[in-house]
N, C-alpha and C positions, 0 to 999 in steps of 0.2 A: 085475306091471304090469297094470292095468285094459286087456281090450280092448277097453272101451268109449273108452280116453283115444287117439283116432285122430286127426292133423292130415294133412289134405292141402292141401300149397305146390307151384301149378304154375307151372313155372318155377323148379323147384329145384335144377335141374341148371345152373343159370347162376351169375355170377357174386355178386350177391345171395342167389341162391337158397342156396347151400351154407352160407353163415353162418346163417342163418334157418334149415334144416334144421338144424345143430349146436343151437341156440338149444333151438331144439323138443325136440330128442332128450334135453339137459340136464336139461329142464323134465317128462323122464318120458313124453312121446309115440312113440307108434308114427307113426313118417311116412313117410306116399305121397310120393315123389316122382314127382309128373307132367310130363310133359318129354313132347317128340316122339322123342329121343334118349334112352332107359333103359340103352342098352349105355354112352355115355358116362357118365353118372350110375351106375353102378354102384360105380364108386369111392368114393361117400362115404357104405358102408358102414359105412364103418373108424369112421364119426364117432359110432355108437352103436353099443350092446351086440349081440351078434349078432342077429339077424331081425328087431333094431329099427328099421333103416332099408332100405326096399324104393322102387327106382325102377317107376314105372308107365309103360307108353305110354298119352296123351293128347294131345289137340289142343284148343286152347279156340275151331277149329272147328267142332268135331265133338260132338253132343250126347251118344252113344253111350259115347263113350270119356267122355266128363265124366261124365255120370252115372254110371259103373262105379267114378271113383276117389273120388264123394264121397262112394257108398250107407256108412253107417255110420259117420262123421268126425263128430265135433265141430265141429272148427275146420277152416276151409279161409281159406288163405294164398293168393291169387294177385297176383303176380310177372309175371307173363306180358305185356311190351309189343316193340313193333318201334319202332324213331327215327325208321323212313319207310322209302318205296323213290321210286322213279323217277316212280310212277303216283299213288301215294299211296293205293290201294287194300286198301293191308297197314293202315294207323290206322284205318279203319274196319272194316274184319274184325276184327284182334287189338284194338284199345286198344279200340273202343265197342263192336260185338256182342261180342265172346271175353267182356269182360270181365261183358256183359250175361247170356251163357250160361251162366257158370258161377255169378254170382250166383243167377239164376233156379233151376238146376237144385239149386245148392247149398240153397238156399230149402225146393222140393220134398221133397229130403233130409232135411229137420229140423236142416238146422247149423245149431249155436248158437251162434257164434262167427265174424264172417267180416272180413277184413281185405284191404282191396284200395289195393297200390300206385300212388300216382297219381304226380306230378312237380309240384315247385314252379313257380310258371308256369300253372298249368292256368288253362284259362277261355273260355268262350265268345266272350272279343273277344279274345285272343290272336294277336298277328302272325303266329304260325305251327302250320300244321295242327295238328302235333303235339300243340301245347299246347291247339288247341281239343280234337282228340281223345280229351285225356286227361281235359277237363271233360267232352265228352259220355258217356264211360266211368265215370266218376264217378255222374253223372246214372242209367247203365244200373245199376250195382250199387244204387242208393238205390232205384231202384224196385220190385228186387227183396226188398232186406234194406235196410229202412231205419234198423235198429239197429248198420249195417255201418260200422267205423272204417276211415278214410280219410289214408294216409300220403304227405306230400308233399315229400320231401327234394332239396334241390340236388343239384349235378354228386355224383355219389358217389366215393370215391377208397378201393385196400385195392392189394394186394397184385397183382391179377390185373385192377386196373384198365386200363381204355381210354380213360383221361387222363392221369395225368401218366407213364404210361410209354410213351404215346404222342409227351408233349412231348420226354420224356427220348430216343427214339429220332430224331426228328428232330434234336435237335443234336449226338447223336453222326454223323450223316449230312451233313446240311446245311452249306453254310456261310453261307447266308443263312436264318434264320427269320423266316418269312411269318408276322404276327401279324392274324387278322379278328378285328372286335370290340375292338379293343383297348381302349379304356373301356369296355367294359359289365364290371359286378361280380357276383361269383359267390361263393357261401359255399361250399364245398365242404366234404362230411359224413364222416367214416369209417364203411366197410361195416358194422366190426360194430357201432356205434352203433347204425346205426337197424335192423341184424339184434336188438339187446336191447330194441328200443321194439315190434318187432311183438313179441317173446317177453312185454312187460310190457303190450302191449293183449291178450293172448290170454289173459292168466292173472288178469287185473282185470276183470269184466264192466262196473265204476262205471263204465270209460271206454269202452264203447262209444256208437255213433251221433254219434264228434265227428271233426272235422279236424285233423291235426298236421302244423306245420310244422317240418322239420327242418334245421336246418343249421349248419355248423361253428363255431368261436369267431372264424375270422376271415375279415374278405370283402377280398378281393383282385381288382383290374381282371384282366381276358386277361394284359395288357401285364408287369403285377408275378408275373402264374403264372408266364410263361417266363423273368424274371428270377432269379425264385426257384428253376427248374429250374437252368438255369444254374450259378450259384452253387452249387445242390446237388450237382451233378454235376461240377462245377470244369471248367467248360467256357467259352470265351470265344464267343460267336459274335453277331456285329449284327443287332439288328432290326429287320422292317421291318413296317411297319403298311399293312396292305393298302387303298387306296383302296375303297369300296365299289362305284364301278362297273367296276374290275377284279375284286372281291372275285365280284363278278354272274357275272360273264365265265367266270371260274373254274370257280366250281361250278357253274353251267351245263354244264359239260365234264367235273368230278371226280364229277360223281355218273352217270355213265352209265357210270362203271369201276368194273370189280369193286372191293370192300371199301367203295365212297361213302365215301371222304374227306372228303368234304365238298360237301354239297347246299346250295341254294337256301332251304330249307323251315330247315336249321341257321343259317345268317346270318339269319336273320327271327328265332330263338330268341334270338342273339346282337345281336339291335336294343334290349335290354331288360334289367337286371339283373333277376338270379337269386339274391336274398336274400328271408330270411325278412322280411314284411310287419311290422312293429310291432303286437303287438298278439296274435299270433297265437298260440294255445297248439302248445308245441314240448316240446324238452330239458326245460326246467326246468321245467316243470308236471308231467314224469313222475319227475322224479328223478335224471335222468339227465346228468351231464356227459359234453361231446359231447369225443371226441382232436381234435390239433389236428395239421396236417400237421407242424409241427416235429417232431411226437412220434410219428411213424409212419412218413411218404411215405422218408424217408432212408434208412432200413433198405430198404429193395427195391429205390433208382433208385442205390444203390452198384455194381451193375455196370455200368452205364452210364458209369462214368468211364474216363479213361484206365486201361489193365491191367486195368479190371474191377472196380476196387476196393480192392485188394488193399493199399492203400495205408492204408486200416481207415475209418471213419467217423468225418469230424468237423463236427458241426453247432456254426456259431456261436452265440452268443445275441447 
């Protein structure tokens, strides 16, 4: 193995991250994972040949540690965003400077390769920070690398997802499910999907300097996801669709508790579907067919039924 073929994905240690390391490792690179957390990332070792996957400490604050894990990479992968906090001071550090610092530094480096996760939704008139954050973030990687490919995938869904086993925990608990957003539309993508589109913008240079929009075969309102959890789980429970100036009221109050269930700044996300634009180069301009929750999400929210599961999996058609 060349030690010149080096990828560093920061943000590898997360939930994204780990599919995109296996990708990388498949594809023959030696990958940094940069992470603030190396001791928890150390685990996905296992997912390449011995000494081929090493976690690093980094912060896409910190200029010091960035440049220590790009000196000598080809390709650098960052992964690296927060949804929000209270102050809203976290999307302008990590989404627009982190992501401007590592481009820059990465730049400096001589990568030749740079791909920076952004979020379908992004944009400067975007109802909620986030979304604008993740355009000005955008903006900050182009001005550094402007041959830098830019990935923009819907709600993402896998295995160690923070959505539908998030839905799926609520109605094993609940017995009323609070539904916000209930009409806005969302395509939802499988992890490793678009884990194999950053492994196919890494290994194709033709496709650098463009935007990808990613998202699943099928778009479904809020209302039809927790249906569809429901059903998946063979659970019966009513729903209820949250007025929006209750919906206010709420998060006004869930996001000042630990885990932010649910902010302010997320209901402005959920003012708007979350589908791929028309028009837009995605899936099929790379080659790639995208899973569809039938063919995935059921396999992992089996324990979440009564007994666990144990009952075996049966997906209708």
């Amino acid at each position: 193995m060349s030690e010149q073929k080096i990828a560093t994905v920061f943000g590898g240690g997360g939930f994204v991250g780990r599919y995109v390391v296996q990708q990388l490792a498949e594809a023959g690179y030696r990958v940094r994972i940069a992470c603030r957390r190396p001791d928890k990332a150390a685990v996905l070792r296992v997912l390449g040949n011995v000494g081929q996957i090493a976690p690093f400490y980094a912060s896409v604050l910190d200029d010091a540690s960035v440049a220590c894990v790009v000196e000598g990479a080809s390709v650098v992968v960052n992964l690296a965003a927060v949804l929000g906090d209270a102050s809203g001071q976290g999307l302008e550090a990590v989404n627009v400077q982190g992501a401007g610092r590592v481009a820059r530094l990465s730049a400096q480096a001589g990568v030749s390769t740079f791909v920076q996760m952004s979020a379908l939704g992004a944009s400067h008139t975007a109802p909620s920070a986030y979304g604008r954050s993740r355009a000005a973030g955008e903006d900050a990687v182009r001005a550094a690398i402007p041959q830098a490919s830019i990935i923009r995938p819907s709600v993402i869904f896998g295995p160690e997802d923070q959505f539908f086993n998030m839905f799926a925990m609520l109605a094993r608990y609940l017995p009323v499910l609070p539904v916000y957003g209930a009409r806005t539309r969302l395509q939802p993508v499988y992890v490793g999907d678009v884990a194999q589109v950053v492994a196919r913008l890494v290994e194709d240079p033709s496709l650098a300097g463009r935007e990808w929009a990613l998202g699943g075969p099928a778009i479904l309102t809020m209302k039809q996801i927790y249906q569809w959890v429901l059903h998946t789980t063979q659970r019966s429970r009513p729903l209820f669709e949250v007025p929006p100036a209750l919906a206010r009221i709420q998060a006004a109050i869930f996001e000042r508790l630990p885990g932010h269930i649910l902010t302010r700044d997320q209901l402005l996300m959920l003012s708007q579907d979350n589908i791929v634009p028309a028009g837009q180069p995605g899936f099929a301009e790379l080659g790639v067919t995208p899973q569809s929750i039938d063919a995935v999400v059921p396999f992992y929210l089996t324990r979440y039924r009564a007994g666990g599961g144990r009952s075996g999996i049966r997906v209708e058609k």
